[in-house]
C-alpha positions as CSV (number, residue, x, y, z in Angstrom):
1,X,0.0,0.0,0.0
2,X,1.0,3.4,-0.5
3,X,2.2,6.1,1.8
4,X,-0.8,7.5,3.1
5,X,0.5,11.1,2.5
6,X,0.8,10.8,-1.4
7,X,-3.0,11.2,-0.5
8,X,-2.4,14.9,1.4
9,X,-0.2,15.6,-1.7
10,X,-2.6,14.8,-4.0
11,X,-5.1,17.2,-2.1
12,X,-2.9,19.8,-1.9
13,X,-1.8,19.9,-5.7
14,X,-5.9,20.1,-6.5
15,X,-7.2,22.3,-4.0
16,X,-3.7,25.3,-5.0
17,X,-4.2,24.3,-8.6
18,X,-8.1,25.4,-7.9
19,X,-7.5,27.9,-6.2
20,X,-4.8,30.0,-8.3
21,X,-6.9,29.0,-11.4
22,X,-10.4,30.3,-9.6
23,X,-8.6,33.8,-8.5
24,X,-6.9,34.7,-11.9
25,X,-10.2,34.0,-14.1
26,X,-12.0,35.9,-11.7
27,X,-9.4,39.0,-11.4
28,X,-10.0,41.7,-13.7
29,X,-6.3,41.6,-15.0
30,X,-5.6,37.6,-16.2
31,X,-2.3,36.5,-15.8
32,X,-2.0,33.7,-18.4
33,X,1.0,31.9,-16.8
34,X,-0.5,31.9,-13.7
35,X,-3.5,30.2,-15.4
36,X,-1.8,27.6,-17.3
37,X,0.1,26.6,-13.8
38,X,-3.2,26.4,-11.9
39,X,-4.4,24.4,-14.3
40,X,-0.7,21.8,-14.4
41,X,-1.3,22.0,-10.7
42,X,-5.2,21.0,-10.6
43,X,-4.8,18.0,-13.9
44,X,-1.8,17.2,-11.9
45,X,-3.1,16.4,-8.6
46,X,-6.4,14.5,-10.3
47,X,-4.4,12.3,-12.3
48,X,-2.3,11.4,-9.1
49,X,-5.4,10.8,-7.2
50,X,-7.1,8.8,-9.7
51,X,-4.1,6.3,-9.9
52,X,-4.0,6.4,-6.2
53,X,-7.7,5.8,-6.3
54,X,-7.4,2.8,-8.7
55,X,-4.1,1.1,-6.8
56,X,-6.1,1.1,-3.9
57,X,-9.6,0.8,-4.7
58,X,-9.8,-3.7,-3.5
59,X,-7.6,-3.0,-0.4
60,X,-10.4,-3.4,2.1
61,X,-11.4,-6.5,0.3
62,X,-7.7,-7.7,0.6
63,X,-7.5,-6.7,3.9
64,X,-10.8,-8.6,4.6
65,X,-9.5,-12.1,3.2
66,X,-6.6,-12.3,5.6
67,X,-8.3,-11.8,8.6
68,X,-10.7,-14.2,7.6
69,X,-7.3,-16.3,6.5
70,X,-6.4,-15.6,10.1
71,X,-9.2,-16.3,12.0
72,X,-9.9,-20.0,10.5
């Protein structure tokens, strides 16, 4: 299993991707680098998550069988 903070990381990149991305579009003067790196920063952190996501999407299931492996 992973490190349970590639999950904060993840978080982090989306929610500062976000936010830059939210505050420049709504600014009256658009900074177009600061757009395009909220944006890197936001696809970034989804496409981390969603690999987390699917790498650890059966753990509980795994997790499941070897107590029951245990127990009998």
């Amino acid at each position: 299993m992973k490190k349970p903070s590639a999950q904060f990381w993840n978080s982090l990149f989306i929610i500062v991707g976000g936010v830059i991305l939210l505050l420049e579009i709504s600014g009256e003067e658009k900074n177009v680098y600061a757009m395009i790196l909220g944006l890197v920063l936001l696809m970034f952190g989804l496409y981390r998550a969603t690999n987390f996501w699917v790498d650890t999407k059966d753990d509980h299931k795994k997790e499941k069988e070897e107590t029951d492996n245990r127990n009998s």
